[in-house]
C-alpha positions as MATLAB code, in Angstrom:
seq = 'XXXXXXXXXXXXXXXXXXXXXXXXXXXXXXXXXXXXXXXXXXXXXXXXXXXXXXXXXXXXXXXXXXXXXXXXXXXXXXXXXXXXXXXXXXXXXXXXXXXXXXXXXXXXXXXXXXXXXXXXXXXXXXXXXXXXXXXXXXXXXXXXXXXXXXXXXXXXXXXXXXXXXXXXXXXXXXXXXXXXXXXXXXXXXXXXXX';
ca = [
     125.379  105.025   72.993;
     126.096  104.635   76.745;
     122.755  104.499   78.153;
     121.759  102.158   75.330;
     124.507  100.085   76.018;
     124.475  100.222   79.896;
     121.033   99.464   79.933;
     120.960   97.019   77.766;
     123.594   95.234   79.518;
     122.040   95.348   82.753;
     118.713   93.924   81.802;
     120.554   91.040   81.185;
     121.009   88.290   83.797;
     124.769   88.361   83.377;
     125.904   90.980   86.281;
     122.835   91.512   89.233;
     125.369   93.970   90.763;
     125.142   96.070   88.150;
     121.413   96.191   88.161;
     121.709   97.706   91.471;
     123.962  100.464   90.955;
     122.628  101.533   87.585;
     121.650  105.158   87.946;
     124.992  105.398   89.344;
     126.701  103.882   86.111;
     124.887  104.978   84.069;
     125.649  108.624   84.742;
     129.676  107.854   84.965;
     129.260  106.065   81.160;
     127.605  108.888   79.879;
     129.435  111.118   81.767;
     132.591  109.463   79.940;
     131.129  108.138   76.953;
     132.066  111.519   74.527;
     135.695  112.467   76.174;
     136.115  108.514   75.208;
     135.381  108.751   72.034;
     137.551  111.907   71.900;
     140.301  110.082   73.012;
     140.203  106.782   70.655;
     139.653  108.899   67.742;
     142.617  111.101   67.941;
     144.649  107.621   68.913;
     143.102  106.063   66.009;
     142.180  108.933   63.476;
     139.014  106.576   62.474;
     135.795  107.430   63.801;
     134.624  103.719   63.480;
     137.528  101.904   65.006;
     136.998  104.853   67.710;
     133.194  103.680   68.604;
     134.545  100.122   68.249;
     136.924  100.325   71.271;
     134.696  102.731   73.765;
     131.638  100.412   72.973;
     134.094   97.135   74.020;
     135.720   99.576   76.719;
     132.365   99.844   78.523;
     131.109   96.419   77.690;
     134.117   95.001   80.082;
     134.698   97.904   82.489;
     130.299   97.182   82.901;
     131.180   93.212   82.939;
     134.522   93.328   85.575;
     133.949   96.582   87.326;
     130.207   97.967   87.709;
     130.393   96.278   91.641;
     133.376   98.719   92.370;
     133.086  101.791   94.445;
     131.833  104.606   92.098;
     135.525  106.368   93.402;
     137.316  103.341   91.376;
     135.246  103.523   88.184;
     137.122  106.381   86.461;
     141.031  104.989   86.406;
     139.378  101.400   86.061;
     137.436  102.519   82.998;
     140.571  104.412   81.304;
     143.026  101.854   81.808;
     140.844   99.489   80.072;
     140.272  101.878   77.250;
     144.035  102.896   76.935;
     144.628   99.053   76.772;
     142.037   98.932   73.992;
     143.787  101.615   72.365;
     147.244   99.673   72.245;
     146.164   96.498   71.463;
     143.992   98.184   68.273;
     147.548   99.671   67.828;
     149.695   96.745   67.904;
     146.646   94.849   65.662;
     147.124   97.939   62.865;
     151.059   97.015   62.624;
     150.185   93.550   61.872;
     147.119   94.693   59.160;
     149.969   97.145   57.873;
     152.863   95.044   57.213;
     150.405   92.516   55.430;
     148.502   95.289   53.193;
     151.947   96.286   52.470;
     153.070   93.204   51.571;
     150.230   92.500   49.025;
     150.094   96.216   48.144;
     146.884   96.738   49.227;
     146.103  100.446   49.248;
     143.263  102.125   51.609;
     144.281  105.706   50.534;
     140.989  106.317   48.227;
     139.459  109.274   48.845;
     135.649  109.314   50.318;
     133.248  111.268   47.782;
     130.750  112.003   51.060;
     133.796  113.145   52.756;
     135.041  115.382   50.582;
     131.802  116.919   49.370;
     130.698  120.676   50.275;
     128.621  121.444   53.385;
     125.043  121.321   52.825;
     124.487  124.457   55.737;
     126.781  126.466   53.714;
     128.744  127.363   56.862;
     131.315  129.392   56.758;
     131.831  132.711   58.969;
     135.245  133.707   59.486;
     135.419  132.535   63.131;
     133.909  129.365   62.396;
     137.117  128.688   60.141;
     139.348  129.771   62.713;
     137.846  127.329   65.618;
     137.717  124.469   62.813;
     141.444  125.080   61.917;
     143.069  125.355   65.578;
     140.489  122.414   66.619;
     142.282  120.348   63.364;
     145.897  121.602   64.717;
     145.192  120.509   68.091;
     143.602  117.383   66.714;
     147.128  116.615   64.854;
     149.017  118.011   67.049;
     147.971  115.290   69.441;
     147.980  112.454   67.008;
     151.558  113.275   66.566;
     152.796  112.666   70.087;
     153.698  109.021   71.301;
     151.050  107.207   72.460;
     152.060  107.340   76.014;
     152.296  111.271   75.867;
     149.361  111.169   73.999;
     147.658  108.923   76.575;
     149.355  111.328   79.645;
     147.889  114.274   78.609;
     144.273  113.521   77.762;
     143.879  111.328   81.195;
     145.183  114.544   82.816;
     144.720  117.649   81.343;
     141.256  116.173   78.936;
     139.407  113.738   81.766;
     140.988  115.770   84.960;
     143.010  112.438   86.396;
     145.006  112.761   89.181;
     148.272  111.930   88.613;
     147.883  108.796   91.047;
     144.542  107.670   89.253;
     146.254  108.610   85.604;
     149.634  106.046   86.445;
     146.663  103.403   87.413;
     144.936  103.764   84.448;
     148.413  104.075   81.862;
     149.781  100.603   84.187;
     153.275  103.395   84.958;
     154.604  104.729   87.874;
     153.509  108.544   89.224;
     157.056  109.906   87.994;
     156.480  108.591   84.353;
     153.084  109.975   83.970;
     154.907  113.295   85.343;
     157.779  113.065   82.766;
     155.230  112.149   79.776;
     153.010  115.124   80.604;
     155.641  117.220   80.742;
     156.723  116.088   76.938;
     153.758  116.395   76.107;
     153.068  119.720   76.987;
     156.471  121.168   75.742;
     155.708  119.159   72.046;
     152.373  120.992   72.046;
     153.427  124.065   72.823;
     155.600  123.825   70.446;
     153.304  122.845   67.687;
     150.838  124.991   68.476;
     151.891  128.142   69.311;
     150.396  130.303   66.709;
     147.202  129.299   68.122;
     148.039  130.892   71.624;
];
């Protein structure tokens, strides 16, 4: 998706900088591109709405930022896609309420999803990594967003702190404080899977 995307952005006429520099980009969106996804899916728990935001994450980090030193691209590129990530949040409220309100209901259950594997998968281990990969999965869905976003800028993309509180829009100390509930909720949560 990245290279598709950056490329096909920068044969355009809109950014001549970014023409430039494209090897360079290039690399840092694919580099990016799956720990993205990653993150917007656990925020989102949709796969689609996921893809949605990373693809419109690197359409404007490519538009505003691609003329930045390569140094800057990281926190520039996160903070946009943690912004995507709370205004898709704040969108969902709105979509709730109304659904609610007309008792809409988008709790059918997927035939595809639900039918068997056609490999036929299913060593002992395999269940194991699935099942502690699902509790880690929840486990982060369940913390606050900020937490949530805290953790997987530091511990999941390797942020500094300094680069993490530029990309969450907070102060050093509060990207501290969140990591630090963060990591107490999930070892909480998870410690059977120590």
């Amino acid at each position: 998706m990245s290279q598709a995307l950056s490329t096909a952005f920068m044969e355009t006429d809109h950014n001549p900088q970014a023409r430039t520099q494209s090897p360079g980009l290039e690399k840092f969106l694919a580099d990016v591109e799956r720990r993205a996804l990653i993150m917007a899916e656990i925020a989102t728990r949709n796969r689609e709405e996921a893809l949605d935001l990373v693809q419109d994450s690197m359409i404007a980090f490519v538009t505003k930022y691609a003329h930045k030193s390569e140094a800057d691209w990281p926190p520039l590129f996160h903070r946009i896609l943690q912004n995507r990530i709370r205004d898709w949040y704040r969108r969902s409220a709105v979509r709730n309420r109304w659904k609610g309100w007309f008792g809409f209901d988008d709790d059918q259950v997927d035939p595809i999803q639900t039918a068997p594997d056609p490999r036929r998968i299913t060593p002992e281990t395999e269940l194991r990594r699935d099942e502690s990969r699902d509790a880690i999965g929840a486990a982060l869905g369940q913390l606050p967003l900020r937490q949530q976003q805290a953790f997987m800028l530091r511990v999941w993309e390797g942020l500094d702190v300094k680069d993490t509180a530029k990309a969450m829009g907070c102060s050093q100390g509060s990207v501290k404080t969140h990591l630090f509930r963060a990591m107490q909720s999930l070892r909480g949560q998870l410690q059977e899977y120590r």
